[in-house]
MMTF fields as JSON, N, C-alpha, C and O atoms, coordinates in Angstrom:
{
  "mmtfVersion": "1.0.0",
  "mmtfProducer": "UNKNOWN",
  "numBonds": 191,
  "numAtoms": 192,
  "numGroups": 48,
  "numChains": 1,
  "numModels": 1,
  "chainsPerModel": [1],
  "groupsPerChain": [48],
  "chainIdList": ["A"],
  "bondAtomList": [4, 2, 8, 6, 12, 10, 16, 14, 20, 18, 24, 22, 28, 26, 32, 30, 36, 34, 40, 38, 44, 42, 48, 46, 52, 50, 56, 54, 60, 58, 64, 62, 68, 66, 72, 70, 76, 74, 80, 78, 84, 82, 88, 86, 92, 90, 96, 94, 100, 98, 104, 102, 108, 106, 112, 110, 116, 114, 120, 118, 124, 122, 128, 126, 132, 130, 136, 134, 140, 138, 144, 142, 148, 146, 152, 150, 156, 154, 160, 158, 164, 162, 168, 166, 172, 170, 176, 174, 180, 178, 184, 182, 188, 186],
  "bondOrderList": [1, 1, 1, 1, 1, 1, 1, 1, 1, 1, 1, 1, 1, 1, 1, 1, 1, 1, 1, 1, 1, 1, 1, 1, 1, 1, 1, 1, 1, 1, 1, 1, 1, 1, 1, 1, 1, 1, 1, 1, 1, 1, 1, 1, 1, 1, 1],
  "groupList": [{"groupName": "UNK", "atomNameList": ["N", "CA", "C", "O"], "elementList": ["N", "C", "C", "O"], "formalChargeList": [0, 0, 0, 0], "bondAtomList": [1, 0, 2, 1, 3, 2], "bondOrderList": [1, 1, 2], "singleLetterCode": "X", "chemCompType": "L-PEPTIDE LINKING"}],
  "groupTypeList": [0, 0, 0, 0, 0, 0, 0, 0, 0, 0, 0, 0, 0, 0, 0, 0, 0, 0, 0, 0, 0, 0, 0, 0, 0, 0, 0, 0, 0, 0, 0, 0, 0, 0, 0, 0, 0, 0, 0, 0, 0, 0, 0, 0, 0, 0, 0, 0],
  "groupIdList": [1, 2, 3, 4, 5, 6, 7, 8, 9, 10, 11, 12, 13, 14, 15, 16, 17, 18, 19, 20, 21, 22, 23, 24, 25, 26, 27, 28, 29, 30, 31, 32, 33, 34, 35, 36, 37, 38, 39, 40, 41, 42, 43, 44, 45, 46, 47, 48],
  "secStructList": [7, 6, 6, 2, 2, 2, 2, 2, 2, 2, 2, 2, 2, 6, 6, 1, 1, 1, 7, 2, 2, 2, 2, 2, 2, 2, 2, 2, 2, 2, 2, 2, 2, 7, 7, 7, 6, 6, 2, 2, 2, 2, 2, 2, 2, 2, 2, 7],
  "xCoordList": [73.849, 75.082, 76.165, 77.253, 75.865, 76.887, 76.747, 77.029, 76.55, 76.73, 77.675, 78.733, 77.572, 78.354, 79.526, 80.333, 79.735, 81.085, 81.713, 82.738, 81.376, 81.955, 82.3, 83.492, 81.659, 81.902, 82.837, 83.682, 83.081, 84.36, 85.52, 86.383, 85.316, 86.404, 86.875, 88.09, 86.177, 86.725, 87.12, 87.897, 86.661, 87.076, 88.976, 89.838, 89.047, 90.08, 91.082, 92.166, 90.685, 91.721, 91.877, 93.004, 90.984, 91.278, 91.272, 90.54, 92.142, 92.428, 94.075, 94.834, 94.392, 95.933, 96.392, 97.605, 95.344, 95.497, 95.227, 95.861, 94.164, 93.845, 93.979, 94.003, 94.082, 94.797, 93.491, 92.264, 94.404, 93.342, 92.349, 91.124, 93.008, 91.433, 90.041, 88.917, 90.922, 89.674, 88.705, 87.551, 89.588, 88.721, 88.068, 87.216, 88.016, 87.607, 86.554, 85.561, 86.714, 85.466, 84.342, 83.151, 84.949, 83.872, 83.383, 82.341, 83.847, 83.529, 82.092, 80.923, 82.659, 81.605, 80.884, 79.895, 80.926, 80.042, 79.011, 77.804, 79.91, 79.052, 77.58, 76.35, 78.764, 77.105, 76.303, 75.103, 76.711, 75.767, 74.619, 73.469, 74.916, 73.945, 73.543, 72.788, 74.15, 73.678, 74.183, 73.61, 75.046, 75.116, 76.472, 77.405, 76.501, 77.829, 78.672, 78.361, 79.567, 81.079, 81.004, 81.653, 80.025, 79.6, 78.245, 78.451, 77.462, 76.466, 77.121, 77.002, 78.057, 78.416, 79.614, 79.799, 80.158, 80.956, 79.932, 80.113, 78.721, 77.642, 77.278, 77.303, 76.909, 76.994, 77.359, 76.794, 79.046, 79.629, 79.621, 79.604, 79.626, 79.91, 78.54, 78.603, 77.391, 76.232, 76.591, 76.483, 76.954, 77.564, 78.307, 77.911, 79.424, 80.139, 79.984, 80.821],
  "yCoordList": [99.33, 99.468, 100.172, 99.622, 101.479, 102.285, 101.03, 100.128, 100.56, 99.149, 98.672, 98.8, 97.963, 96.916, 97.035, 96.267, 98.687, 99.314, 99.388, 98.722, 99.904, 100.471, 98.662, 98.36, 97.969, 96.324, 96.031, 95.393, 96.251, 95.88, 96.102, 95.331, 97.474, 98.462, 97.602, 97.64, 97.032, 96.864, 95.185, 94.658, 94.548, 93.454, 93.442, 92.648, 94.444, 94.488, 94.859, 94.281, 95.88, 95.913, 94.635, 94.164, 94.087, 92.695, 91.759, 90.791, 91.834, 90.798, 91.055, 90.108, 91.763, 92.212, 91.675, 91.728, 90.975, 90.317, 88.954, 88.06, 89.008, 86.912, 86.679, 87.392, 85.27, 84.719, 84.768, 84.683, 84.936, 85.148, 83.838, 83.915, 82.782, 81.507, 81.628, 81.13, 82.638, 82.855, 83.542, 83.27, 84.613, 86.049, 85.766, 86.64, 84.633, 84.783, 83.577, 83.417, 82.8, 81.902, 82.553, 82.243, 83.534, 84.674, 85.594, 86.074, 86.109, 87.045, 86.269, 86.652, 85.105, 84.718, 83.779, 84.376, 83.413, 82.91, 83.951, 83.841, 84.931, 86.197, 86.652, 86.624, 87.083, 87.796, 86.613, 86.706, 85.582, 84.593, 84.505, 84.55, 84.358, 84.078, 85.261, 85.117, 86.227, 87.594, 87.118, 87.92, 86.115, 86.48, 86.635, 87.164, 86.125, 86.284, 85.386, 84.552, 85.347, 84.799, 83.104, 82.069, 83.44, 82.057, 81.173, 80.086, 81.732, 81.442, 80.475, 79.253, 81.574, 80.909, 79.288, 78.47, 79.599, 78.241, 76.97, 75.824, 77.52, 76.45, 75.658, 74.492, 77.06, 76.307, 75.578, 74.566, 76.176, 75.078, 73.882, 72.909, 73.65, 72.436, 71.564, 70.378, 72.296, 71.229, 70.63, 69.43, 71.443, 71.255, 69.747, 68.634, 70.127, 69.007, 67.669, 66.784],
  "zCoordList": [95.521, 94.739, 95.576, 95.748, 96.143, 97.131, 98.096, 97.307, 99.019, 99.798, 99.418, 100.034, 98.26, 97.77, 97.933, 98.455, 97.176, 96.766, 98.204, 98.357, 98.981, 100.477, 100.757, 100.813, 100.857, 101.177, 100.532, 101.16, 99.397, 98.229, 99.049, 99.469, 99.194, 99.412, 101.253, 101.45, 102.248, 103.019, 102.774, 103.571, 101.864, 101.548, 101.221, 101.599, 100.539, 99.907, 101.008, 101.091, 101.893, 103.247, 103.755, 103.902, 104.008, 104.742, 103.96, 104.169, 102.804, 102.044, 102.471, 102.268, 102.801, 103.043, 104.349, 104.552, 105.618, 106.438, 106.669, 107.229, 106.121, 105.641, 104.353, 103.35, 104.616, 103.715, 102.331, 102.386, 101.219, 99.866, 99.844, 99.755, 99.931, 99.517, 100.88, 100.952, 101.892, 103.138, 102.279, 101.948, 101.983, 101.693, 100.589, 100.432, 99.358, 98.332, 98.801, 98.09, 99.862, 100.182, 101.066, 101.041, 101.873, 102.772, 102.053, 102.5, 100.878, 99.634, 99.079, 99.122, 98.583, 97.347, 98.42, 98.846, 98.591, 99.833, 100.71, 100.925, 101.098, 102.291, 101.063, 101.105, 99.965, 98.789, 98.488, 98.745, 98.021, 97.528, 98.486, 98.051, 100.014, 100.9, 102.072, 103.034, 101.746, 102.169, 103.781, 104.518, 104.681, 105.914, 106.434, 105.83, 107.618, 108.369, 108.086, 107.236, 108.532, 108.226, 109.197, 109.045, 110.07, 111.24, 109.846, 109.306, 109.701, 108.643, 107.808, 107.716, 107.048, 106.076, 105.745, 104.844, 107.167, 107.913, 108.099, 107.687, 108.887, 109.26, 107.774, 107.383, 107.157, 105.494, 104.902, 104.489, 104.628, 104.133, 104.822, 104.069, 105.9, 106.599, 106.118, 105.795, 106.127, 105.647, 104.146, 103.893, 103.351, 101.733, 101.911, 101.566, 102.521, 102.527, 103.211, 103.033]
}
């Protein structure tokens, strides 16, 4: 739970530098599958 929160909290700084549909696809994407920001690209790309 303290994790999460501290993760929130830097989400939200760097929502102020990328663009919001990044941050809300690396957001719900990063927790859903617990990895990296490369992971979760490889991902989507299999999805689609």
């Amino acid at each position: 739970m303290a994790q999460r929160g501290s993760r929130f909290v830097e989400n939200n700084q760097w929502n102020g530098v990328i663009p919001t549909r990044f941050t809300l696809v690396h957001v719900s994407t990063g927790v859903a599958t617990g990895s990296s920001g490369t992971d979760v690209a490889a991902q989507s790309d299999s999805m689609s």
